[in-house]
Short mmCIF file of the C-alpha atoms (twelve columns), coordinates in Angstrom:
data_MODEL
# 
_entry.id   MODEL 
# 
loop_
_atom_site.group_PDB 
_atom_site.id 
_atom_site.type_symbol 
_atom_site.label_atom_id 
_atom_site.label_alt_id 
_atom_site.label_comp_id 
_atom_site.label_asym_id 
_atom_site.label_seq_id 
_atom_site.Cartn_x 
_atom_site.Cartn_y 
_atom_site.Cartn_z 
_atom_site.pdbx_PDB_model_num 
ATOM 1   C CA . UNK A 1   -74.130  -5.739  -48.931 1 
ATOM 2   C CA . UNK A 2   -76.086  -6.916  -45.746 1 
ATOM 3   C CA . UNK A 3   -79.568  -7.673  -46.447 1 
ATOM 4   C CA . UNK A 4   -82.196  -5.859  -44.506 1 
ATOM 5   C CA . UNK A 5   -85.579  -7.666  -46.026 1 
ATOM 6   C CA . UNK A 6   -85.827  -10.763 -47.046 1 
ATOM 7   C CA . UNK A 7   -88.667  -11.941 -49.805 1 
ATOM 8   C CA . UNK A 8   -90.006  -15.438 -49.253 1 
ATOM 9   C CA . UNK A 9   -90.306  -17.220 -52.564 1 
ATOM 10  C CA . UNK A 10  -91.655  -20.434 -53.768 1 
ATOM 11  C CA . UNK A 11  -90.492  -21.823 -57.168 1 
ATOM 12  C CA . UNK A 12  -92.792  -23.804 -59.613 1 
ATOM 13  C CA . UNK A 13  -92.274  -24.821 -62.905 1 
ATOM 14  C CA . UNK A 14  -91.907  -22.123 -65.945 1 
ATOM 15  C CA . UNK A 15  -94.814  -22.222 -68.262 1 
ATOM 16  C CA . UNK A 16  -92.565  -20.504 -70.973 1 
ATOM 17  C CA . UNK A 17  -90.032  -23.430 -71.306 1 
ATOM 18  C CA . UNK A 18  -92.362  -26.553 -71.009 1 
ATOM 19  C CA . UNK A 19  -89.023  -28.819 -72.876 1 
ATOM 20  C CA . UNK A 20  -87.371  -28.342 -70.087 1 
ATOM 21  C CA . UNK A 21  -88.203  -30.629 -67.185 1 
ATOM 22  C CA . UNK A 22  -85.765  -28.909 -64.350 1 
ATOM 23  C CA . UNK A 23  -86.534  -24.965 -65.240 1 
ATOM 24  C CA . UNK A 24  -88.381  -22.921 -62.929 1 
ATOM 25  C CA . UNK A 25  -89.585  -19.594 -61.588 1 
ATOM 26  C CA . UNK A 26  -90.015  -17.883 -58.634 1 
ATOM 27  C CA . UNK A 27  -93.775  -16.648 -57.126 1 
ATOM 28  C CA . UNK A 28  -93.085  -14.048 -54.235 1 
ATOM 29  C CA . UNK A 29  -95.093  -15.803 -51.208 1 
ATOM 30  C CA . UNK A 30  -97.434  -12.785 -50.468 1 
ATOM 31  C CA . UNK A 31  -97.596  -12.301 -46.420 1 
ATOM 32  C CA . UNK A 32  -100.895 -9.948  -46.594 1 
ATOM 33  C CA . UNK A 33  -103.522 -8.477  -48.246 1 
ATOM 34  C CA . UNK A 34  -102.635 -5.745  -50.510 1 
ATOM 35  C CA . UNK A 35  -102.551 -2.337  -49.551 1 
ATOM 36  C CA . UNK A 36  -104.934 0.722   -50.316 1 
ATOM 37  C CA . UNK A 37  -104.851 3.935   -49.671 1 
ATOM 38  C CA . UNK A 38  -107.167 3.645   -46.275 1 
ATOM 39  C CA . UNK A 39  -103.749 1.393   -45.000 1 
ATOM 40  C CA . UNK A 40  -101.550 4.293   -45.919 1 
ATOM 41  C CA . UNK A 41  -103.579 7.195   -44.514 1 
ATOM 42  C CA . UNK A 42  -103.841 4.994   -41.360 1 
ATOM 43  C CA . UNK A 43  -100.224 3.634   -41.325 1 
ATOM 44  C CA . UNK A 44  -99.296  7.047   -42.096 1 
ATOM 45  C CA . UNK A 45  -100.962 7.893   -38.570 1 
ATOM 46  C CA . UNK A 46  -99.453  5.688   -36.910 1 
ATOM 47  C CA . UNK A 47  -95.908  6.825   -37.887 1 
ATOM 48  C CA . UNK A 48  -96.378  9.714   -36.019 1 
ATOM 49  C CA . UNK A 49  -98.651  12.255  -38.552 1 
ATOM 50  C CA . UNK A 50  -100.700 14.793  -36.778 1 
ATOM 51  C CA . UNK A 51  -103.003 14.886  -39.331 1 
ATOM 52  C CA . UNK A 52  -106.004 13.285  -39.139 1 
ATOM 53  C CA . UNK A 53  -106.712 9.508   -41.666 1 
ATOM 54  C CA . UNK A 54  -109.453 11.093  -42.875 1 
ATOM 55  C CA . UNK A 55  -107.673 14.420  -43.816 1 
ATOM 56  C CA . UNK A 56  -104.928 11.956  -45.531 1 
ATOM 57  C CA . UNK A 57  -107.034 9.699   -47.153 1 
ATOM 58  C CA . UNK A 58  -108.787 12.170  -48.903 1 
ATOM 59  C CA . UNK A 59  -105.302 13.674  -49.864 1 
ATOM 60  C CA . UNK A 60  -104.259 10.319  -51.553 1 
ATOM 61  C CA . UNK A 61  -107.661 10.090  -53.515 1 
ATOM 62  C CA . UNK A 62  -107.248 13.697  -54.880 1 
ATOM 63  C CA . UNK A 63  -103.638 12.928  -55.538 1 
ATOM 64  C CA . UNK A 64  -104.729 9.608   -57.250 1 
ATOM 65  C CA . UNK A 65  -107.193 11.110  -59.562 1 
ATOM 66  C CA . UNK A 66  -104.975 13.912  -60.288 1 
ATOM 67  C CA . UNK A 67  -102.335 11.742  -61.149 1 
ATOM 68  C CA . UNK A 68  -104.701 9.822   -63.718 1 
ATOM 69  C CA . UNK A 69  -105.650 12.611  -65.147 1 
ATOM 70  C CA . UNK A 70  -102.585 14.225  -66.041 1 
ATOM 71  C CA . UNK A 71  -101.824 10.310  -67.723 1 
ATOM 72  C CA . UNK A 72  -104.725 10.954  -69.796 1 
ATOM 73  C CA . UNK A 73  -103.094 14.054  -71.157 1 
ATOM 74  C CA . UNK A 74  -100.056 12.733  -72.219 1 
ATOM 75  C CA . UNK A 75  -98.067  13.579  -69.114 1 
ATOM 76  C CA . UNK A 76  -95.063  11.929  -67.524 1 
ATOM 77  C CA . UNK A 77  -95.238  11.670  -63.774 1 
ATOM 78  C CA . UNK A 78  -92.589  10.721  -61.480 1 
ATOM 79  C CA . UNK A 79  -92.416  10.569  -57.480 1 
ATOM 80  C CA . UNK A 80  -90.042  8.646   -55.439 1 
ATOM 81  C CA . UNK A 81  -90.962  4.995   -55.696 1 
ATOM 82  C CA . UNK A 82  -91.610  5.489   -59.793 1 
ATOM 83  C CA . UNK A 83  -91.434  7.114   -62.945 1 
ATOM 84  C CA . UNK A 84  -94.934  6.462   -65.016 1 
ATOM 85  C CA . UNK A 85  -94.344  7.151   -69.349 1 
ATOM 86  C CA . UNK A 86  -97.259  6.868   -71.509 1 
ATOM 87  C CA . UNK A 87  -96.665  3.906   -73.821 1 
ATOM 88  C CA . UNK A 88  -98.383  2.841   -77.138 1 
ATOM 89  C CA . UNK A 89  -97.792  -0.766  -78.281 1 
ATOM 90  C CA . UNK A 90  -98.155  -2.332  -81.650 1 
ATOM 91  C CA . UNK A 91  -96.444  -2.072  -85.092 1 
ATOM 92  C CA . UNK A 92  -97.172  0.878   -87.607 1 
ATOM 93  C CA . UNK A 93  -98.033  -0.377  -91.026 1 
ATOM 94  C CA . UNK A 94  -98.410  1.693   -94.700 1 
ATOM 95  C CA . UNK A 95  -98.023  5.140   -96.207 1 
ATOM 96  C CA . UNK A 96  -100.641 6.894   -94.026 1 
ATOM 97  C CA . UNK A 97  -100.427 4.511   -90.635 1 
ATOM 98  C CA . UNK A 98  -104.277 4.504   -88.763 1 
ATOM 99  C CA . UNK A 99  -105.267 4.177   -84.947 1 
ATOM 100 C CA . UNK A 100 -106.400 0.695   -85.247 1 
ATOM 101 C CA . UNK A 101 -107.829 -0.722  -81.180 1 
ATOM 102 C CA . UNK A 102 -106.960 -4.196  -82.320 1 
ATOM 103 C CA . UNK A 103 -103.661 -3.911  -83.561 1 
ATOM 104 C CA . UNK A 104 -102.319 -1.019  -81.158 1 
ATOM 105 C CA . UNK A 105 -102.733 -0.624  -77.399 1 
ATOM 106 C CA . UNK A 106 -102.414 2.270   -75.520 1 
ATOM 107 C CA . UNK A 107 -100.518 1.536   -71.870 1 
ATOM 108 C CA . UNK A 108 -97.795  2.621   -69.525 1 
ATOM 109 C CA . UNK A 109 -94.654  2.387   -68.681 1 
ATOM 110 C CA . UNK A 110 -93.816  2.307   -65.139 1 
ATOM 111 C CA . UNK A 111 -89.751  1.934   -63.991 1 
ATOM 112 C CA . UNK A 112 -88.308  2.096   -60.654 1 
ATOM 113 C CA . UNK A 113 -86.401  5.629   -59.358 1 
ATOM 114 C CA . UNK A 114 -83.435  5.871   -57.918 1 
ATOM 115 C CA . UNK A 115 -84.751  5.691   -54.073 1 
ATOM 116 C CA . UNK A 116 -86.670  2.434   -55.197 1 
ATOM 117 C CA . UNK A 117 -83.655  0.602   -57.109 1 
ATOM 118 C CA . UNK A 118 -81.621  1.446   -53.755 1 
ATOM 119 C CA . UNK A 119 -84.403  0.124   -51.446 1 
ATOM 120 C CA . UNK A 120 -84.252  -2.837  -53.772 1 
ATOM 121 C CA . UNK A 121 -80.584  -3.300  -53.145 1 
ATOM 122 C CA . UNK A 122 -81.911  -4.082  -49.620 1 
ATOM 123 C CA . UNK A 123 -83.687  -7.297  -50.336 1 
ATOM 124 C CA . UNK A 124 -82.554  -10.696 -50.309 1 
ATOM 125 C CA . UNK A 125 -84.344  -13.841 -51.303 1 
ATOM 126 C CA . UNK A 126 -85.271  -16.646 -48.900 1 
ATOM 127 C CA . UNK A 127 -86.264  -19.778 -51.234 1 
ATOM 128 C CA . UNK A 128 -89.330  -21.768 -49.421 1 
ATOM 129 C CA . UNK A 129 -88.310  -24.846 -51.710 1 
ATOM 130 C CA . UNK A 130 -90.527  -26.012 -55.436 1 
ATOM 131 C CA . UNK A 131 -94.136  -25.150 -55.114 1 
ATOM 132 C CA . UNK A 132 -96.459  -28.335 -54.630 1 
ATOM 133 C CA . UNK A 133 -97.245  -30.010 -58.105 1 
ATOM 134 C CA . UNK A 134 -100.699 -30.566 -57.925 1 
ATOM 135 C CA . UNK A 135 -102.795 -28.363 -59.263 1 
ATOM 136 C CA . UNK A 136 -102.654 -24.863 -59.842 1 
ATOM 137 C CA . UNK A 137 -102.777 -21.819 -62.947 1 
ATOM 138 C CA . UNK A 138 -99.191  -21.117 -64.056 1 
ATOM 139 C CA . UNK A 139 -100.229 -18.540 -67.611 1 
ATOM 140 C CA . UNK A 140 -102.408 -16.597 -68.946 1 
ATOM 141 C CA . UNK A 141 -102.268 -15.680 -72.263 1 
ATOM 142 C CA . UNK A 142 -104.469 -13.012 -74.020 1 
ATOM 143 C CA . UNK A 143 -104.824 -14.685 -77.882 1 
ATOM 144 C CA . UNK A 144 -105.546 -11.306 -79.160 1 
ATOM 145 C CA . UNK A 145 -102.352 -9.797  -78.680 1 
ATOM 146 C CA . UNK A 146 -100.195 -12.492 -77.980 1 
ATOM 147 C CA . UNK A 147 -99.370  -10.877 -74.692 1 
ATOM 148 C CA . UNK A 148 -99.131  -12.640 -71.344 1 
ATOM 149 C CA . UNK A 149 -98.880  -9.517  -69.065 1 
ATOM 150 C CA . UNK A 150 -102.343 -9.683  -67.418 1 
ATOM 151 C CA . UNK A 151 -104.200 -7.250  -70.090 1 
ATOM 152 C CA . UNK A 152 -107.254 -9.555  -72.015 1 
ATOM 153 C CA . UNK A 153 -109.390 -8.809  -74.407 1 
ATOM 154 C CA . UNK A 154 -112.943 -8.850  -73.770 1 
ATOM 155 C CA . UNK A 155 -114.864 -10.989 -76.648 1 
ATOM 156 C CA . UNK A 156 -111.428 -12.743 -77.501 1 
ATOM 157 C CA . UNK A 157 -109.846 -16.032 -76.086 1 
ATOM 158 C CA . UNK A 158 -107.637 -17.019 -73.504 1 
ATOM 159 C CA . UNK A 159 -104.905 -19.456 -72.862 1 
ATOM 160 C CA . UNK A 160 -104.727 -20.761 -69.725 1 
ATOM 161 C CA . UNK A 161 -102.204 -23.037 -68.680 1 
ATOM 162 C CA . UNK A 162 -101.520 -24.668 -65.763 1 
ATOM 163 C CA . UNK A 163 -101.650 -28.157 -64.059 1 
ATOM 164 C CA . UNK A 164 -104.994 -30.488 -63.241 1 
ATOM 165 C CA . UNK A 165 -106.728 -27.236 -64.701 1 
ATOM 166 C CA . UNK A 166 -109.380 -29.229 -66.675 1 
ATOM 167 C CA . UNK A 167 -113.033 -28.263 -66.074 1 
ATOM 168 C CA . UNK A 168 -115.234 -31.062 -65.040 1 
ATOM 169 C CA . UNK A 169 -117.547 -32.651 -65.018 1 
ATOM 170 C CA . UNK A 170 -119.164 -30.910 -68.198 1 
ATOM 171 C CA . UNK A 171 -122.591 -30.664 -66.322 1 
ATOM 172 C CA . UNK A 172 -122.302 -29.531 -63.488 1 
ATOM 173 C CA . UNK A 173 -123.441 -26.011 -62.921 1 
ATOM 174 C CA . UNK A 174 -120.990 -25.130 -60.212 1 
ATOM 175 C CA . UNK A 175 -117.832 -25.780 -61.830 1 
ATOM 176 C CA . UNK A 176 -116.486 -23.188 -64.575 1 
ATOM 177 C CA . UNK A 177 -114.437 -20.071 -65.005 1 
ATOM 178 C CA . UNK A 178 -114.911 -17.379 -63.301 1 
ATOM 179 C CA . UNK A 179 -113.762 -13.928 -63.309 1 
ATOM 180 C CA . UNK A 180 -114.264 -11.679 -60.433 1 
ATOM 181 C CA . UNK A 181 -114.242 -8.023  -60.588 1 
ATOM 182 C CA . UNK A 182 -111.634 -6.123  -58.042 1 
ATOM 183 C CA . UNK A 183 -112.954 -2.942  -56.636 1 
ATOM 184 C CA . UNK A 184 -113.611 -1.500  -53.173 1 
ATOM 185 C CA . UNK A 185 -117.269 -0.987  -53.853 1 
ATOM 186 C CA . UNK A 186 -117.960 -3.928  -56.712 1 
ATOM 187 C CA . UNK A 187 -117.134 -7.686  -56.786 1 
ATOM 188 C CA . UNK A 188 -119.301 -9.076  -59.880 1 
ATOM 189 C CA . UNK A 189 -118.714 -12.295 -60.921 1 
ATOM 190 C CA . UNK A 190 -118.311 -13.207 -64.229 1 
ATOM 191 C CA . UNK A 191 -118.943 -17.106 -65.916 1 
ATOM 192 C CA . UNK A 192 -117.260 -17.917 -68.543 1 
ATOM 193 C CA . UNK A 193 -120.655 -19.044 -70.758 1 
ATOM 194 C CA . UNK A 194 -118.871 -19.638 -73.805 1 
ATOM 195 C CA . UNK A 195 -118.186 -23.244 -75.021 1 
ATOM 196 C CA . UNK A 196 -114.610 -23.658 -74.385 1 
ATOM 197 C CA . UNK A 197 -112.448 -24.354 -77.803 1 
ATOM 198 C CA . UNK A 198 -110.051 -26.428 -75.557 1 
ATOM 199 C CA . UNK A 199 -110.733 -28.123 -72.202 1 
ATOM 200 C CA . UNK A 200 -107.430 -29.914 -71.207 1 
ATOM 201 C CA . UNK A 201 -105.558 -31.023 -68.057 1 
ATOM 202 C CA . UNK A 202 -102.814 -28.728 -68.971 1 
ATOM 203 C CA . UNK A 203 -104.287 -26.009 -71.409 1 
ATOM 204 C CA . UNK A 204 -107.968 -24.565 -71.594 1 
ATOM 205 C CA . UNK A 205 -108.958 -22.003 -74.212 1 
ATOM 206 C CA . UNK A 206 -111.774 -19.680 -73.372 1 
ATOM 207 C CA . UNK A 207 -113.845 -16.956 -74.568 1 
ATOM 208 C CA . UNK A 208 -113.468 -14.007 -71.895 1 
ATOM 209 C CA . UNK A 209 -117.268 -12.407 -71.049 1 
ATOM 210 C CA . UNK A 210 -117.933 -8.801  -72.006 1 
ATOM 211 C CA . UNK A 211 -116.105 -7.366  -68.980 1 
ATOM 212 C CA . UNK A 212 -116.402 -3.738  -68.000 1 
ATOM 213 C CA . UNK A 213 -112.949 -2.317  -67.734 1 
ATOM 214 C CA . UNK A 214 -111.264 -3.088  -64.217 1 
ATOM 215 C CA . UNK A 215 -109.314 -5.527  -62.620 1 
ATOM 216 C CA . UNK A 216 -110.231 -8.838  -61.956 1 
ATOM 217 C CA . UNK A 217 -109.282 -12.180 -60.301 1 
ATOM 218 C CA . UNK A 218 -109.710 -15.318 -62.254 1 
ATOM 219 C CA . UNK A 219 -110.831 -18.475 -60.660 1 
ATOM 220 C CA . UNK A 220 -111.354 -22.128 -62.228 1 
ATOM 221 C CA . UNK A 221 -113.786 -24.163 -60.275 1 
ATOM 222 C CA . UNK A 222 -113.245 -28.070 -61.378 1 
ATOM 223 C CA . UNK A 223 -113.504 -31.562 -59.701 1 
ATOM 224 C CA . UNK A 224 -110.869 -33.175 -62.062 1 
ATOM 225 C CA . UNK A 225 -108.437 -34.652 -60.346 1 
ATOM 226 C CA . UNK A 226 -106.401 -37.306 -62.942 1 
ATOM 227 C CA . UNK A 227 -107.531 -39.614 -65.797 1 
ATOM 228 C CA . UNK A 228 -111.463 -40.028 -65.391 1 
ATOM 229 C CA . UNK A 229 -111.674 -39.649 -61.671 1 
ATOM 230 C CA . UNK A 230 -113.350 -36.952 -60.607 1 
ATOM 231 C CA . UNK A 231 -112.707 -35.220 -56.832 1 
ATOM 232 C CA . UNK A 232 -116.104 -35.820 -54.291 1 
ATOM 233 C CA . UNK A 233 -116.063 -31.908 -53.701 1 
ATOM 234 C CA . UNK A 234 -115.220 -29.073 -56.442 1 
ATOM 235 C CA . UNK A 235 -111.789 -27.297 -55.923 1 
ATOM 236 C CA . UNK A 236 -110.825 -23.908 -56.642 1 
ATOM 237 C CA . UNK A 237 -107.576 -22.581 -58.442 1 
ATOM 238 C CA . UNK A 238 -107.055 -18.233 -58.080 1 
ATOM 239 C CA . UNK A 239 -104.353 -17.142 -60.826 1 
ATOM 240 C CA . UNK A 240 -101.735 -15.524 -58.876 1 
ATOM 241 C CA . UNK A 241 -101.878 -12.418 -60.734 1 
ATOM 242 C CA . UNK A 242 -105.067 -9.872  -61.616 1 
ATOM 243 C CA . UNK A 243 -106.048 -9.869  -65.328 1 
ATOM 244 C CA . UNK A 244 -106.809 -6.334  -66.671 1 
ATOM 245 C CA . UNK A 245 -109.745 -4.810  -68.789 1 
ATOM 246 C CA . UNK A 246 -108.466 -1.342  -70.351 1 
ATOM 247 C CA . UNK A 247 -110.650 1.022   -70.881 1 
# 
């Protein structure tokens, strides 16, 4: 099948398979910010709509919170880009099994329809060549649940692995971990205060703040460059994907 869209992809090495010196993965090059629902309602405009952004916007919030709502209860919802399942993770354990937050964690589900696998079909894949070695975060791992699929435990450690990821130097107030909060009407920052149990070019372990529930962008902020030498002017390294708080 002709391709209509093509993704631009970079590949850099897999964090998963460190024995193997020629395995790798592929990070989607992202060519714009991501969307909200103010883009839709206005690229919904400009397709044509006779309704007004403001009337559509407000649409799209109501349908949003309706949406979440009807999650809460329990429900199943499906439209035409996805189908979204409630989902409870964890194993079940003795005669009379209990709710227990740290073992169990409630989540979703969320699979492609029909229309979506089909646009899918659409898309080929234009490699850019292998990402830049230098420095850069390639995992996060939540230590609480073993899980590296962007949901962390406030109060527990991190993994984070990567390349040249090493904070330092030890005293200066500037370099660190940061998390930043991702909302339309908040951006807190959040400093990892915590001494970190592991502080290595490759691996750091570190205690994540007491973060409100959201989404968030983590950051390290370091002038390590290779051995002892130390960069004149502090670098910083974004994880490509957002880390979640659950309620």
């Amino acid at each position: 099948m002709n391709k209509t869209f093509y993704w631009k992809v970079w590949l850099r090495p897999n964090q998963l398979t460190k024995e193997e010196d020629n395995d790798y993965v592929a990070e989607v090059s992202t060519t714009g910010k991501t969307l909200r629902n103010a883009d839709l309602a206005r690229l919904i405009v400009e397709s044509g709509s006779e309704i007004s952004e403001e009337t559509i916007l407000s649409i799209l919030n109501r349908r949003d919170g309706l949406v979440l709502g009807k999650l809460q209860e329990g429900y199943s919802v499906q439209d035409g880009v996805s189908h979204i399942a409630p989902r409870v993770y964890g194993n079940w354990t003795g005669a009379v099994p209990k709710y227990d937050p740290k073992a169990h964690r409630i989540g979703l589900d969320m699979i492609e329809t029909a229309e979506t696998r089909d646009a899918l079909s659409h898309i080929g894949l234009e490699v850019l060549g292998i990402r830049d070695a230098g420095a850069y975060i390639g995992l996060v791992t939540d230590s609480a649940t073993g899980h590296y699929d962007g949901v962390i435990t406030p109060g527990d450690d991190i993994i984070i692995e990567g390349r040249k990821i090493r904070i330092a130097p030890d005293d200066d107030p500037g370099t660190g971990i940061y998390f930043t909060l991702d909302s339309l009407t908040d951006h807190a920052v959040y400093k990892v205060d915590h001494r970190l149990m592991q502080n290595d070019p490759k691996k750091i372990i570190a205690r994540t703040p007491a973060l409100q529930p959201g989404k968030y962008t983590l950051t390290i902020v370091t002038r390590f460059s290779s051995g002892n030498h130390l960069l004149n002017e502090a670098r910083t390294l974004t994880y490509a994907s957002p880390l979640t708080v659950k309620p």
